[in-house]
N, C-alpha and C positions, 0 to 999 in steps of 0.2 A: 664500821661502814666504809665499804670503797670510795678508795681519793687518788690520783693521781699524786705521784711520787713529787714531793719538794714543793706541794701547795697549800696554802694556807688560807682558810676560811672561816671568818667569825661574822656569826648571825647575832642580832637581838632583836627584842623584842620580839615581834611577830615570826615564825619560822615555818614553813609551807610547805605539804607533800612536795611538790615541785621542786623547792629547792635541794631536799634530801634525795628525790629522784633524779636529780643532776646528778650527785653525787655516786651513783650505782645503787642508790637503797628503793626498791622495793615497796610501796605502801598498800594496805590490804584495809581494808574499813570490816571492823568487824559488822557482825547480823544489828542491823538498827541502828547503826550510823552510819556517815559519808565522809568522804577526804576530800571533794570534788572542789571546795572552795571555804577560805577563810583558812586561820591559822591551824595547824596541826599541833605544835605546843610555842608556849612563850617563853622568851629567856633568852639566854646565851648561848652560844656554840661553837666551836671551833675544831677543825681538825690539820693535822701536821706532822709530816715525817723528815726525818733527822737526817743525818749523815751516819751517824752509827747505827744506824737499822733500828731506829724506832720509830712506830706510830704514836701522836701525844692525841686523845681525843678528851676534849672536855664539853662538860654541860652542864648549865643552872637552870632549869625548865621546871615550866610547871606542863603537863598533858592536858589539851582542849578537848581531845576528842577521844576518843575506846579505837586504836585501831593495831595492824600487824605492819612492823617490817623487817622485811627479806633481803638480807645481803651474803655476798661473798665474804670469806675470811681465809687469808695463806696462811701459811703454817706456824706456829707461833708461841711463845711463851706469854700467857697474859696477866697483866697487874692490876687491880681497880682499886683505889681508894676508896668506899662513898661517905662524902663527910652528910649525906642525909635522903630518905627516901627507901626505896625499893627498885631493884632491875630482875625481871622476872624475864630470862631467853630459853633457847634451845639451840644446842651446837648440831647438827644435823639426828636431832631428836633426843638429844640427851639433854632433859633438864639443867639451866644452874637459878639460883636463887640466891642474889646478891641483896641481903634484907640490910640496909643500917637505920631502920626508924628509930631506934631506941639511943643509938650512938654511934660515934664512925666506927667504920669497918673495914679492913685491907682483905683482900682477896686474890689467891695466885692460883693459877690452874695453867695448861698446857694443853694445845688446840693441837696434833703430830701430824693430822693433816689437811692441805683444803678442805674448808666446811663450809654449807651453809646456816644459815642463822636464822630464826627468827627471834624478833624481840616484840613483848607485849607490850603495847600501849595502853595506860589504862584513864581516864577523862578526871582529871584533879588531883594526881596524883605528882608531887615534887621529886625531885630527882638532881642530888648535884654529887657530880663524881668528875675523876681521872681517870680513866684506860690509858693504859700502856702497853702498846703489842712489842714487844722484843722479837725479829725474827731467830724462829726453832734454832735452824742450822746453828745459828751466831752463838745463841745460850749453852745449847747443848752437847754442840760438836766443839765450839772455839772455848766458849770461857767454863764450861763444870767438865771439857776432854779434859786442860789440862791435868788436873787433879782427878783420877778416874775412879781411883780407891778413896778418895773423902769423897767425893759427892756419888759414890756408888746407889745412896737411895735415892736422893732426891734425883737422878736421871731416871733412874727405873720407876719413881713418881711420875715423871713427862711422859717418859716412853709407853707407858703404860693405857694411857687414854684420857678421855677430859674425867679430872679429880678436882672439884675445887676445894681449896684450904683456905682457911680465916686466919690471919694474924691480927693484933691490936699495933694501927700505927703510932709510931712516936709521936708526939708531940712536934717534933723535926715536919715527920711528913704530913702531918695537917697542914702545918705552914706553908710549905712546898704546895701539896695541894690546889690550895687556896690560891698561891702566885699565881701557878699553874692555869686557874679558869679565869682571875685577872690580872693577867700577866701584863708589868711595865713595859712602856709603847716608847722602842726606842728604835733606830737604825735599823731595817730588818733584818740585817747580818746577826745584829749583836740580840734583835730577840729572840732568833733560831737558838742561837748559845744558850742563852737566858732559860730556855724552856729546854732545851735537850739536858743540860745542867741539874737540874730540879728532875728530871724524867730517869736518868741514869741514878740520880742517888736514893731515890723511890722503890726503883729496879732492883738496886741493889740491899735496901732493907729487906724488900719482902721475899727475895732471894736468901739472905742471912738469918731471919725468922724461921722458913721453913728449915733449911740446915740446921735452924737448935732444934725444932721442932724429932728431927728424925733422930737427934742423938741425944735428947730428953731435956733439952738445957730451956730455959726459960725463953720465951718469945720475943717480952715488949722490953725495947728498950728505953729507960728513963732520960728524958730529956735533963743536961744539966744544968739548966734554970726552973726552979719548981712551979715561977710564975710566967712564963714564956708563952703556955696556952694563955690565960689570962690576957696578957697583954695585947697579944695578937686576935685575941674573942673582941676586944678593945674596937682595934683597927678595922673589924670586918665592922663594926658596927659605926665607926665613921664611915667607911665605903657606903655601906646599906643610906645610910640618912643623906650622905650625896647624890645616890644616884635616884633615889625616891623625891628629894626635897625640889622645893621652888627655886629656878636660877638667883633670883634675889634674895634666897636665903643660905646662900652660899658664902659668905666670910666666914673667915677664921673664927672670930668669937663669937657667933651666932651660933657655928657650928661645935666647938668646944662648948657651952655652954648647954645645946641642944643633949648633948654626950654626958657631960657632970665632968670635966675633966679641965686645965688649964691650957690655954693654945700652946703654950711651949712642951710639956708633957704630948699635947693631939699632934702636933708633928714630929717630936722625936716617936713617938708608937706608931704611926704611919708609914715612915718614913724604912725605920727598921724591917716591916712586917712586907711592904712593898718596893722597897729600894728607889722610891720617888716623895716629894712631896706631895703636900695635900691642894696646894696651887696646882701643881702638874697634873694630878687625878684629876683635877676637877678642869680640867683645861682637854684634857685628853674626853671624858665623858663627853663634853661637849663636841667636839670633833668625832666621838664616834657616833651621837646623834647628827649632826649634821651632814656624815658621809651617808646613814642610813637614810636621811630623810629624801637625799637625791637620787639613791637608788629605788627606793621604794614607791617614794610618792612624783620623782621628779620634777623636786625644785632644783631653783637656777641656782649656782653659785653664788650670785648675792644673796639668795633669800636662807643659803646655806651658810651665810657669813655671817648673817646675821643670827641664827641660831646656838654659832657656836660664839658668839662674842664679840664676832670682828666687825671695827667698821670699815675697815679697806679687804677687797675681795684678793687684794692680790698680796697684802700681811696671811690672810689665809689661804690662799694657793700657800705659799710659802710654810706655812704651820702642818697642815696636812699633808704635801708631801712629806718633810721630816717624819712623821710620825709613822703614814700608812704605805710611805716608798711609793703611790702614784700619784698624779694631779688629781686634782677633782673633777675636770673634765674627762679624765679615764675613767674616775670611779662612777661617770654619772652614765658613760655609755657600755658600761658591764652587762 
């Protein structure tokens, strides 16, 4: 989906034709339904491009409605993760079918030139994934020109037209993944890093996959901790009962106990799998409802303070700048 170079946008909860038609996308209501008003899908979303010429797009949606959208796409080498669901598009008519119902799935193909797109909506259907657009030139001509005779197939793979290929991701890049759609809310300098970091080493598996792939050598590579999914399956499931549960049932041992786990154990697995504590998620959650709740429904900074915890309006000016880099009077007049 079209964005403007070097901007950063994360939706939840409710997400609206309108706001995806800012964005350059296209909405299409299939026969028997409408876009016209109410949510189009729910969940998270976000999109971002790098310094090193990548687009990061993520999304944990569920689909409200059956409908089509239409966007631009430049030229591109592209990466998806999906750690679950179905993405069913078209690159200017040519099918892909991005299925991981059953398990995650990585997927590389190469877009060689502008395209358009459409992508099916379909009404209840979940969907959480990574895209990763590597600009073409960069991949093709800068990093697999060096070497013209090793990566002689997998250019003629790109060159060639949109092919998608399946790899099975590490256990690495689930992790990655995962940061990736909730990614630690720090300095915005330092979370462009945070995410282009996790974006380039994704890149670069599913790049390294298909290379054994063309010279018959095995795909997946084993993570060297045998319990590292586990632990981090762990983590998401703290996340999950955070952002679901009652403010009031948010302590530490409420929440460890909720899990089956001890609080010293629930924030070293937290901590590891997201690079923050479980105090700071849960500090950030709140602050990301309460920035939503003044763009959405426009409440006031204190009634905004109060949702995320605060009793002084200007301890939270202070919190949310740090986190989102504007006030909260910018974010309310967006």
């Amino acid at each position: 989906m079209g964005v403007t170079a070097h901007r950063q946008i994360t939706r939840r909860d409710s997400i609206t034709s309108r706001q995806l038609e800012e964005l350059g996308t296209r909405i299409k209501a299939t026969e028997g339904s409408t876009t016209d008003s109410g949510s189009l899908m729910s969940g998270r979303m976000s999109f971002s491009n790098s310094p090193s010429f990548l687009n990061i797009h993520t999304s944990d949606t569920v689909d409200m409605k059956d409908a089509i959208a239409k966007y631009e796409v430049k030229a591109a080498v592209k990466v998806a993760v999906i750690l679950k669901g179905r993405l069913q598009a078209e690159f200017d008519g040519v099918p892909i079918d991005l299925d991981a119902r059953d398990h995650p799935v990585g997927f590389i193909w190469a877009v060689p030139k502008p395209s358009s797109v459409r992508r099916f909506i379909h009404k209840g259907s979940e969907l959480s994934k990574v895209m990763i657009s590597a600009r073409y030139d960069w991949v093709v001509g800068q990093l697999l020109g060096k070497s013209p005779e090793r990566y002689q197939e997998i250019t003629g793979l790109f060159k060639s037209g949109i092919s998608v290929r399946s790899w099975k991701p590490s256990r690495r890049v689930l992790a990655l993944a995962d940061q990736l759609i909730y990614p630690h809310a720090t300095d915005p300098i330092v979370r462009e890093l945070y995410k282009e970091s996790r974006g380039l080493e994704i890149l670069a598996e599913a790049l390294s996959a298909i290379q054994n792939v063309t010279e018959g050598a095995a795909t997946h590579v084993q993570s060297a901790e045998p319990d590292a999914l586990d632990r981090h399956q762990r983590a998401q499931e703290i996340r999950d009962y955070i952002l679901s549960s009652d403010p009031d049932a948010q302590t530490l041992p409420i929440i460890a106990a909720a899990i089956g786990i001890s609080v010293t154990s629930m924030q070293r697995i937290f901590k590891d799998a997201y690079g923050m504590t479980v105090k700071d998620f849960i500090r950030e959650s709140r602050l990301v409802a309460a920035r939503d709740a003044m763009e959405k429904d426009g409440l006031t900074i204190a009634q905004a303070a109060w949702i995320a915890g605060y009793k002084s309006p200007a301890n939270f000016a202070t919190a949310f700048k740090r986190v989102f880099g504007i006030t909260p009077s910018e974010a309310r007049d967006r």
